[in-house]
Every structure is written in C-alpha cells, then in structure tokens.
DRENPA-3360 file (N, C-alpha, C; in nm, 2 decimals, always signed):
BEGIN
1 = XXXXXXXX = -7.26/+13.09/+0.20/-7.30/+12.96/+0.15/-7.45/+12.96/+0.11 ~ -7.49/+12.94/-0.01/-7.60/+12.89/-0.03/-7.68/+12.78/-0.05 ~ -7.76/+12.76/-0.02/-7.88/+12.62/-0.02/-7.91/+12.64/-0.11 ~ -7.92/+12.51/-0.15/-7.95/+12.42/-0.24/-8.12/+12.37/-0.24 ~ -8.17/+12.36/-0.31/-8.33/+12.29/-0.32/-8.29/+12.16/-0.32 ~ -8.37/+12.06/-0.22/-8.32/+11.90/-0.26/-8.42/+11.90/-0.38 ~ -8.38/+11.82/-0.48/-8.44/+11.79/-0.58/-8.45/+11.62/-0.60 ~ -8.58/+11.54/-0.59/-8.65/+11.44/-0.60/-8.64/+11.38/-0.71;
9 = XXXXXXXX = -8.54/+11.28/-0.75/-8.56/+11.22/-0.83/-8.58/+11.05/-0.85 ~ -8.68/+11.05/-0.94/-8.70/+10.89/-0.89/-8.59/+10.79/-0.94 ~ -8.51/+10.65/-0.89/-8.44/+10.59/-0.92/-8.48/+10.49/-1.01 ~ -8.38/+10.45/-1.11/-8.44/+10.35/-1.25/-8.43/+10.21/-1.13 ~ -8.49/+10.14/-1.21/-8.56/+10.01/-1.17/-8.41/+9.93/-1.13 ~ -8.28/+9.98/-1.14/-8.18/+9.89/-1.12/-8.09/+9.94/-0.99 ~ -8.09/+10.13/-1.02/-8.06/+10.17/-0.92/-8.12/+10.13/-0.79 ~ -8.29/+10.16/-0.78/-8.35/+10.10/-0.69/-8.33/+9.99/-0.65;
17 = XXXXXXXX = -8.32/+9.87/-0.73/-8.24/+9.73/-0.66/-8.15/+9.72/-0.59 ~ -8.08/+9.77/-0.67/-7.94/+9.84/-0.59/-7.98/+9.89/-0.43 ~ -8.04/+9.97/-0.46/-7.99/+10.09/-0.32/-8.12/+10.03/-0.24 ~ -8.15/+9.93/-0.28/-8.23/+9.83/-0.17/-8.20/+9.75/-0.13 ~ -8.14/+9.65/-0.21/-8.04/+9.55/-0.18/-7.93/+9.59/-0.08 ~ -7.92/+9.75/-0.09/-7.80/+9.80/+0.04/-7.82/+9.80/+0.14 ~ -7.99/+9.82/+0.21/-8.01/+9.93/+0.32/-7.96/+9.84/+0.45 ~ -7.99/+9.93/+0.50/-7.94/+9.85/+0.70/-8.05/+9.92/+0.71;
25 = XXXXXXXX = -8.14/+9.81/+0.77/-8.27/+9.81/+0.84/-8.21/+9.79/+0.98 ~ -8.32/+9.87/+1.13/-8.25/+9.82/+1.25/-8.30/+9.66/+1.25 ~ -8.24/+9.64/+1.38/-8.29/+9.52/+1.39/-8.40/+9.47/+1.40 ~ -8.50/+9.35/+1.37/-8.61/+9.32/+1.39/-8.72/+9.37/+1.25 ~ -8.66/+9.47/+1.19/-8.75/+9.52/+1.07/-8.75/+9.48/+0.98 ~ -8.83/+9.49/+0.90/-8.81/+9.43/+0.74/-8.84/+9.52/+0.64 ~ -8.75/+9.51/+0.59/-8.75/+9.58/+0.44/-8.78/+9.51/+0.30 ~ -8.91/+9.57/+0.24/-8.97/+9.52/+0.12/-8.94/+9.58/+0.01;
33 = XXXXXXXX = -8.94/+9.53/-0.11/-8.96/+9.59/-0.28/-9.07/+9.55/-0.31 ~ -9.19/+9.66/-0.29/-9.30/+9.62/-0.35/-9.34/+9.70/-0.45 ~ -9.36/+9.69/-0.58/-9.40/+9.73/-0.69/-9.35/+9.86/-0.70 ~ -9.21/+9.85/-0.67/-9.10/+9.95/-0.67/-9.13/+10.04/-0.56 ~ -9.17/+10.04/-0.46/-9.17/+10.09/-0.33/-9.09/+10.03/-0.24 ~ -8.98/+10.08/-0.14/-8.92/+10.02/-0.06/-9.03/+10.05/+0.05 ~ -9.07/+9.94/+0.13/-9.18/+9.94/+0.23/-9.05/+9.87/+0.36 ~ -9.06/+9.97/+0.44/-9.00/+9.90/+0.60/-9.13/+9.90/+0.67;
41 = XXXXXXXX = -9.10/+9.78/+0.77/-9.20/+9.72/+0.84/-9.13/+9.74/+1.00 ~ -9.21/+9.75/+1.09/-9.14/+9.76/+1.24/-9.17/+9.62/+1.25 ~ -9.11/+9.56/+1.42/-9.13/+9.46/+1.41/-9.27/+9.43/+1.48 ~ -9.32/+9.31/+1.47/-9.46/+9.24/+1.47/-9.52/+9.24/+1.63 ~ -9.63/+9.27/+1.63/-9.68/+9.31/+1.77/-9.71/+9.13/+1.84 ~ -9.78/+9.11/+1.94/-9.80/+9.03/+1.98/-9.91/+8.90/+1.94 ~ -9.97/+8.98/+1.86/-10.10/+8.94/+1.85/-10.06/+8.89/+1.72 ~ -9.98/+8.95/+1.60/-9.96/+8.91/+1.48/-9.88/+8.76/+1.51;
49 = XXXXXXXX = -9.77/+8.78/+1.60/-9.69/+8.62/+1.64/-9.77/+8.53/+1.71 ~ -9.88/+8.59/+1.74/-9.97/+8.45/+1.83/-10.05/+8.36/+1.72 ~ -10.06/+8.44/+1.58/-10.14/+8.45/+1.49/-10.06/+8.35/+1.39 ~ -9.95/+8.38/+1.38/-9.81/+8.31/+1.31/-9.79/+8.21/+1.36 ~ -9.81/+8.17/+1.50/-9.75/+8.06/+1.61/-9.90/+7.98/+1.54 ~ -9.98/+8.02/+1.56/-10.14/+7.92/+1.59/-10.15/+7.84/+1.42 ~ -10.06/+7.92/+1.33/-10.09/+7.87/+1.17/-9.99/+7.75/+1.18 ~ -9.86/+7.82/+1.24/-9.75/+7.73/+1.22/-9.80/+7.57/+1.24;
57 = XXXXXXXX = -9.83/+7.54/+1.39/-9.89/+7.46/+1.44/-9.97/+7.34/+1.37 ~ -10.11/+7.46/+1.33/-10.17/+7.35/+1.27/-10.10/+7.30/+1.12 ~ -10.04/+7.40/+1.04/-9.95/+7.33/+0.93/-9.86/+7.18/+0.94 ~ -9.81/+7.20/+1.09/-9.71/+7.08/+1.10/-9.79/+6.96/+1.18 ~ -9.87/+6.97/+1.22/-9.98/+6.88/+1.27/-10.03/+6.84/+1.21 ~ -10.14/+6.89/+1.09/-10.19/+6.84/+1.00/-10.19/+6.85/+0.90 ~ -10.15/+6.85/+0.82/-10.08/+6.85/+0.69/-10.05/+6.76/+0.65 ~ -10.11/+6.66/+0.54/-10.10/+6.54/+0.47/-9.92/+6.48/+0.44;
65 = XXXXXXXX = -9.85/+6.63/+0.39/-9.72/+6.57/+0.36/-9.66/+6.67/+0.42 ~ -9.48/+6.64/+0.46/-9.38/+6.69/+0.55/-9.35/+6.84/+0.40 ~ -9.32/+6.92/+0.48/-9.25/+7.03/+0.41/-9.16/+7.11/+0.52 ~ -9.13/+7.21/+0.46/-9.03/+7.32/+0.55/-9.16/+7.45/+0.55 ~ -9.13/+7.51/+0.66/-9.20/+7.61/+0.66/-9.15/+7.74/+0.75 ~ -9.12/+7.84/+0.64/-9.00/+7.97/+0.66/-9.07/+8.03/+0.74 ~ -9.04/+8.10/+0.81/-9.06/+8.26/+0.88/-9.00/+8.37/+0.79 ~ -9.03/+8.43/+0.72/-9.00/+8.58/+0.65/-8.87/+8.55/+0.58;
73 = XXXXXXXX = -8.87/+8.44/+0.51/-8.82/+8.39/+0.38/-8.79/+8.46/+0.25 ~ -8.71/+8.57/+0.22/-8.71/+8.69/+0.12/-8.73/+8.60/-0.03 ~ -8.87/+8.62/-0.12/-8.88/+8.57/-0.23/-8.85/+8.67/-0.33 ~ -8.80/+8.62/-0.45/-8.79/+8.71/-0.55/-8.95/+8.68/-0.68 ~ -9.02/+8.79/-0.63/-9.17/+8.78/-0.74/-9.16/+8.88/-0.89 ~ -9.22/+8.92/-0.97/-9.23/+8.97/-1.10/-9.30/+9.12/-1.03 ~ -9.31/+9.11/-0.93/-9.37/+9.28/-0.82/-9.26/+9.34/-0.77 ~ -9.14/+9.24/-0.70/-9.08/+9.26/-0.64/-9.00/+9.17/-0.50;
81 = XXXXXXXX = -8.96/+9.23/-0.47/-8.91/+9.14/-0.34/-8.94/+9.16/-0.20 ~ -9.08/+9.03/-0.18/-9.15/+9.03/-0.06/-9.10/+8.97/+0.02 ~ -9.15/+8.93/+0.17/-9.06/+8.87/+0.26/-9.25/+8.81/+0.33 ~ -9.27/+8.72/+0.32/-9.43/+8.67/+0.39/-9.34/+8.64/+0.50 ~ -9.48/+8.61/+0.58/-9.49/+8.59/+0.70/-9.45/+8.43/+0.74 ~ -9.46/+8.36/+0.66/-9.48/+8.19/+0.62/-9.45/+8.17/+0.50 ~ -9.37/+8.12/+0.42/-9.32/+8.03/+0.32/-9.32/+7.86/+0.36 ~ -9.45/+7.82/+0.30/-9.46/+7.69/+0.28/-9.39/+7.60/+0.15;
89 = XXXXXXXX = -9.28/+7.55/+0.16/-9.19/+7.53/+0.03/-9.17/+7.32/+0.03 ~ -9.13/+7.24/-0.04/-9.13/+7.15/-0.04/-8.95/+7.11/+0.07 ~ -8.95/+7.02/+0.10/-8.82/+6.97/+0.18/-8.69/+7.02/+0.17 ~ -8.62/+7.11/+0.23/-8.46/+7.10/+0.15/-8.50/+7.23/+0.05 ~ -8.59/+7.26/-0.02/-8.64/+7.39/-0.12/-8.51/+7.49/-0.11 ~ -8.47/+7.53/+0.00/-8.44/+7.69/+0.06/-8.28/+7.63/+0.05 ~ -8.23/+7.46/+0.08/-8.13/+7.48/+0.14/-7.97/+7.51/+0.08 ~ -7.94/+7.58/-0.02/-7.89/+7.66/-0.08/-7.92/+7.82/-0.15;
97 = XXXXXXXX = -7.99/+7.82/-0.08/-8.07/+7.98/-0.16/-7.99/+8.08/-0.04 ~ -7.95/+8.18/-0.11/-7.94/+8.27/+0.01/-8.04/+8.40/+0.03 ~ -8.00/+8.50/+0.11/-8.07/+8.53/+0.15/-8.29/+8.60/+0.06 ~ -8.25/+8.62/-0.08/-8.35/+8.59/-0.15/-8.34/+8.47/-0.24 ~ -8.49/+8.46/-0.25/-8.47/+8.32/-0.33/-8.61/+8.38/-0.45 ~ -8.58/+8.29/-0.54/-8.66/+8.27/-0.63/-8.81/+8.16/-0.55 ~ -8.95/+8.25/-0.63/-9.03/+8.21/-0.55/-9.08/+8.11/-0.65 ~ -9.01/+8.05/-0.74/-9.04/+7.93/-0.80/-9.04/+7.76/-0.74;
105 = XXXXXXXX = -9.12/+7.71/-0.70/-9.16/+7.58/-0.66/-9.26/+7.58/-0.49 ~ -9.24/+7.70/-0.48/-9.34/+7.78/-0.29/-9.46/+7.74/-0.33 ~ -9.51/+7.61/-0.21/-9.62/+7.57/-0.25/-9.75/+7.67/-0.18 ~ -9.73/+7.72/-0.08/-9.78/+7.85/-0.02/-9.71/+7.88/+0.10 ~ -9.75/+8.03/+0.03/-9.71/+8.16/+0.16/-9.87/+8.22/+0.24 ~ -9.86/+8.28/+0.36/-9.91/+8.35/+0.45/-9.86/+8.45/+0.49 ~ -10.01/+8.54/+0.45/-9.95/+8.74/+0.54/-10.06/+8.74/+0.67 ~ -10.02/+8.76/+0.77/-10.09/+8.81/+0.84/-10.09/+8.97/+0.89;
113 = XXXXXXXX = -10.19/+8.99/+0.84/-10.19/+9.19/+0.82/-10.14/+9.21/+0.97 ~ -10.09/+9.33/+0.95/-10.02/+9.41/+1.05/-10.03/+9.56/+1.01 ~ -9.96/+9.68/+1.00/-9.93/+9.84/+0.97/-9.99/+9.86/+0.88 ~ -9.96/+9.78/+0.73/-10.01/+9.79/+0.59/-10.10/+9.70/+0.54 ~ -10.21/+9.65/+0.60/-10.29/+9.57/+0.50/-10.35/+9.57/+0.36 ~ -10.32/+9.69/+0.30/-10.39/+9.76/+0.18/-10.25/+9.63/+0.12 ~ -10.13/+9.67/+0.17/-10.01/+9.59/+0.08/-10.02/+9.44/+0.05 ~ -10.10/+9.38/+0.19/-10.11/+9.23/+0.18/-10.25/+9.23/+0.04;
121 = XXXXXXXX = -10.33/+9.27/+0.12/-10.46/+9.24/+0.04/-10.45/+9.24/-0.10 ~ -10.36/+9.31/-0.16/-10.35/+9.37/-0.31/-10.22/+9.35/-0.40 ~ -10.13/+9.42/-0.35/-10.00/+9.45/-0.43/-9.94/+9.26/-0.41 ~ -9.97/+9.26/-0.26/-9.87/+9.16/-0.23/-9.94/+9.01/-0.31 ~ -10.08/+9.02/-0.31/-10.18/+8.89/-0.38/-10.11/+8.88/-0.52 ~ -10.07/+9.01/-0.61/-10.07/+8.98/-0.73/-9.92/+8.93/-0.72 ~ -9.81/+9.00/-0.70/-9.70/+8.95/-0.74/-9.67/+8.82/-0.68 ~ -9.74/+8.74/-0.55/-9.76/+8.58/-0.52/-9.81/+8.51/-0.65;
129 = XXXXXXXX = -9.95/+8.57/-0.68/-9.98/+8.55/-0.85/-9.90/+8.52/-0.95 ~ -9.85/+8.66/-0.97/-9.72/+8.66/-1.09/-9.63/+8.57/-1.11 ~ -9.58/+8.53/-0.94/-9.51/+8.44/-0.91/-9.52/+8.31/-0.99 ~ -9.63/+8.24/-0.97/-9.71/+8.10/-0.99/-9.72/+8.03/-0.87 ~ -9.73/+8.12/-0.73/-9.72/+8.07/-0.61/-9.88/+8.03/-0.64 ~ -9.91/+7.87/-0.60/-10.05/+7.81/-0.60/-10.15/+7.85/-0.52 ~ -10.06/+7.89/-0.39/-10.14/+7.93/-0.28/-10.12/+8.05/-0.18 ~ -10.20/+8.11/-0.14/-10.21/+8.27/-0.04/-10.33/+8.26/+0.01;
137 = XXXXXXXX = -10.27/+8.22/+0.14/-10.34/+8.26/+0.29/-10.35/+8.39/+0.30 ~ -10.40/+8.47/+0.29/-10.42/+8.62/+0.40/-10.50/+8.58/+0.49 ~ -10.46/+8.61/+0.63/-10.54/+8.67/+0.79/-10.53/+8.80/+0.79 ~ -10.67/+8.81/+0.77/-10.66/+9.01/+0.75/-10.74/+8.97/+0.93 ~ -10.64/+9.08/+0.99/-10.67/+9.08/+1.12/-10.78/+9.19/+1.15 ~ -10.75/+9.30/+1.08/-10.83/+9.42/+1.08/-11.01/+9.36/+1.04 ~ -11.03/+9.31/+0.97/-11.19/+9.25/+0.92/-11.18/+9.14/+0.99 ~ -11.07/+9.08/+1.05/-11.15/+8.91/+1.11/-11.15/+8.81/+0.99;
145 = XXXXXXXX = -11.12/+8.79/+0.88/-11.08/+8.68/+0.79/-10.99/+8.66/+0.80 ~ -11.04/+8.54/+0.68/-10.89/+8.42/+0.60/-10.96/+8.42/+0.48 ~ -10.87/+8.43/+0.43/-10.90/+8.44/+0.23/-10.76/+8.30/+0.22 ~ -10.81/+8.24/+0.11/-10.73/+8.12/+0.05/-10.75/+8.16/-0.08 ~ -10.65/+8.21/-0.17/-10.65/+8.22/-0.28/-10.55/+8.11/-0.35 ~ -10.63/+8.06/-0.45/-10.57/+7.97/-0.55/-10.63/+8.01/-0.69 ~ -10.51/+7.91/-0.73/-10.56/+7.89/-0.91/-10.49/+8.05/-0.98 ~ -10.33/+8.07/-0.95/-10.27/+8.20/-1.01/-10.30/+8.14/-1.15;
153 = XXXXXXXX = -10.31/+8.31/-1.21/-10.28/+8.32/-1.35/-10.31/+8.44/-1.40 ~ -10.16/+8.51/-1.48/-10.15/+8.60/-1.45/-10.05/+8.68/-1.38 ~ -10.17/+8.80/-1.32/-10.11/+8.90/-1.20/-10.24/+8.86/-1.06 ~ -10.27/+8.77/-1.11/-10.39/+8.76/-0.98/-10.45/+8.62/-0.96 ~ -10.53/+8.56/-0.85/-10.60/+8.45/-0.87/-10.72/+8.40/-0.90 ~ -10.74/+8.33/-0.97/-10.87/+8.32/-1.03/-10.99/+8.23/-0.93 ~ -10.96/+8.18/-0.79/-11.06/+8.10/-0.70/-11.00/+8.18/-0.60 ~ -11.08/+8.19/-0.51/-11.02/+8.21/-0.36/-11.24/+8.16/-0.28;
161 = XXXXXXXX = -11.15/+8.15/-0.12/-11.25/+8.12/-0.02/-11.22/+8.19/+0.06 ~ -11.30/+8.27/+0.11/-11.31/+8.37/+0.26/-11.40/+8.25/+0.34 ~ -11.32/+8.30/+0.45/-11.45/+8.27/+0.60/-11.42/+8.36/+0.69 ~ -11.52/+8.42/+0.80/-11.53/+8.48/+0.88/-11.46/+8.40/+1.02 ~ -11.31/+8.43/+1.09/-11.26/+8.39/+1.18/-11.33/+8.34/+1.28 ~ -11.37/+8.19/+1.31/-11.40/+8.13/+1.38/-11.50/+8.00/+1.31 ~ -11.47/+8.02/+1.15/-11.50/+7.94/+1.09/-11.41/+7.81/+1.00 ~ -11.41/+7.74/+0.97/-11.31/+7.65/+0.90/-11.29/+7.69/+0.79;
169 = XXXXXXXX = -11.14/+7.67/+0.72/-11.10/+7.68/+0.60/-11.00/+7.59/+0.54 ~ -11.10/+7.48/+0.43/-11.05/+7.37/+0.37/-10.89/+7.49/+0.29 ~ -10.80/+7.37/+0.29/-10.71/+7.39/+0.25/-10.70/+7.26/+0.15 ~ -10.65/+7.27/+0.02/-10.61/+7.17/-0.10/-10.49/+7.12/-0.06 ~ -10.51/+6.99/-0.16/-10.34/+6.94/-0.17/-10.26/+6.99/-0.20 ~ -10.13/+6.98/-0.12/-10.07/+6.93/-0.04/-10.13/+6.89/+0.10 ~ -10.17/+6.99/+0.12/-10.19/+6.99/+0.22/-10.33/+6.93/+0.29 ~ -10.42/+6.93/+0.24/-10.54/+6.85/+0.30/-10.61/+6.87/+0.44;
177 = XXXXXXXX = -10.65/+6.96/+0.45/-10.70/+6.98/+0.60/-10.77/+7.07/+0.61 ~ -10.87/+7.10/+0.71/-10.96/+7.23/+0.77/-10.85/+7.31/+0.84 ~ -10.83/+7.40/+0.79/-10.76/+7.48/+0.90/-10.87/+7.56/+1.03 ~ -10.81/+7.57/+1.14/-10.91/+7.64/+1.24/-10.89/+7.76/+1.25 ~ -10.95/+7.84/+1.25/-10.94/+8.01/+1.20/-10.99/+8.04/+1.37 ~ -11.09/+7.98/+1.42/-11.13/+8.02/+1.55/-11.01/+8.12/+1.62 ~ -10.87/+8.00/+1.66/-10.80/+8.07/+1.72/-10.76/+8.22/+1.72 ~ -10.76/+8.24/+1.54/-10.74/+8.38/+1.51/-10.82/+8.50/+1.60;
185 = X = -10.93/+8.49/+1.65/-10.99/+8.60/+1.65/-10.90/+8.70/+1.79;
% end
C-alpha cells in the first residue's frame, strides 16, 4: 500500500458554508465564520462571564427603553457568521429566527475579548460595520478598555470612544446611560 500526500485544498465560499454549517462543535464551544475562517472558541473563563454578567445588568437596569438581550446569538454579517457575546436587539427581534439570524435591525452587540482578541478588535468590528449594526462595545480585557463604536459605514465605523476601565462610558440612544466600566477591571 502506498501513501498518499494529503493535499490542501481551499473550499469555495459555498462548500465552506456548507461544511460549517455541518460541524459538531463539543459542547460549550463555539464555532465562527469569520472572513472565511472557521474560528472554534473553547468555552469562556470566569472572568469573561463576570464581565458578561456586570454588562448584562447595567443594560437591563438602565437603559431608557426595554429590549431583549441574547447571549451568543448566531448573526449572519457581509464577513461572515459571528456569534457576540451580547446581541442587544429590539423586543420579540429573534422570536422566529432560528438558529442564525440576519443581523439586520441589532441595535448593539458586545465582545468581550477572550483567546482571540486580534478577531474582536478587527475582523469582527468590520463585518458588525458591514452589517449596519449602529453599535459595538468591545471590553478588550487584555489592555483594560471599552471602545463604543458607532456611526457604521461601509466595512468600518466612522466615531468610536475609548475609556480606560474604571472610567464611564456614555452610551447613545436607545439606550441613554453611563455605563460603569469600573467593574470590569
């Protein structure tokens, strides 16, 4: 018997949907399509869910108007198919979509970095962009910020506001509030 060379070949943009849309991730993982990269994620350490818990919070506390607000909500973007950490969407938004949805009407999502930050900071900013998602929280945990990017257009956003974790960060309408970044650190 002889061996064979595996030979590498890259999959067309449909096969790859395909054979992504297939996988069996174990449990607790997530699997992304980011700019044609299938990205698996392990699941979230403790520190990223305390980080998820403390945003959740102040979103449903203060927050001028009621909305839904997902936990790793599979969107379909013009990059690919991400899964944020938070999907902030209007009432009822989700409640026929299955398991991906079109990221049309998501008034904002949140990444809180974890394994891959280079993905949140970048790849994942534009295709939210592309999207016409209005708004992107990143908590880059690794540097200690909050970035609030608004104003998509495009592949990217044209305003954003950093603060250094332990500082306030105005948030626009809808929503209307200081968020407290303190907790994050």
């Amino acid at each position: 018997m002889v061996a064979m060379p595996a030979v590498e070949r890259p999959l067309d943009q449909d096969n790859l949907l395909q054979a992504f849309l297939e996988l069996d991730t174990p449990p607790g993982f997530k699997a992304e399509l980011i700019e044609g990269e299938i990205v698996v994620t392990p699941p979230p350490d403790g520190s990223h869910e305390t980080a998820f818990s403390l945003l959740n919070r102040q979103f449903m506390r203060k927050a001028e108007v009621e909305f839904d607000l997902s936990g790793n909500k599979g969107l379909i973007t013009p990059k690919g198919r991400f899964i944020p950490d938070g999907t902030i969407a209007p009432v009822g938004h989700f409640e026929n979509a299955g398991s991906w949805a079109d990221a049309a009407g998501v008034l904002l999502v949140f990444e809180v970095t974890s394994t891959n930050p280079v993905k949140d900071r970048t790849a994942k900013r534009h295709g939210y962009a592309a999207a016409g998602v209005p708004c992107y929280l990143l908590v880059d945990r690794s540097e200690a910020k909050a970035t609030l990017f608004t104003d998509p257009e495009g592949e990217d956003y044209t305003a954003h506001s950093q603060v250094d974790f332990g500082k306030p960060l105005d948030l626009p309408a809808p929503f209307s509030f200081t968020l407290d970044t303190g907790p994050l650190r």
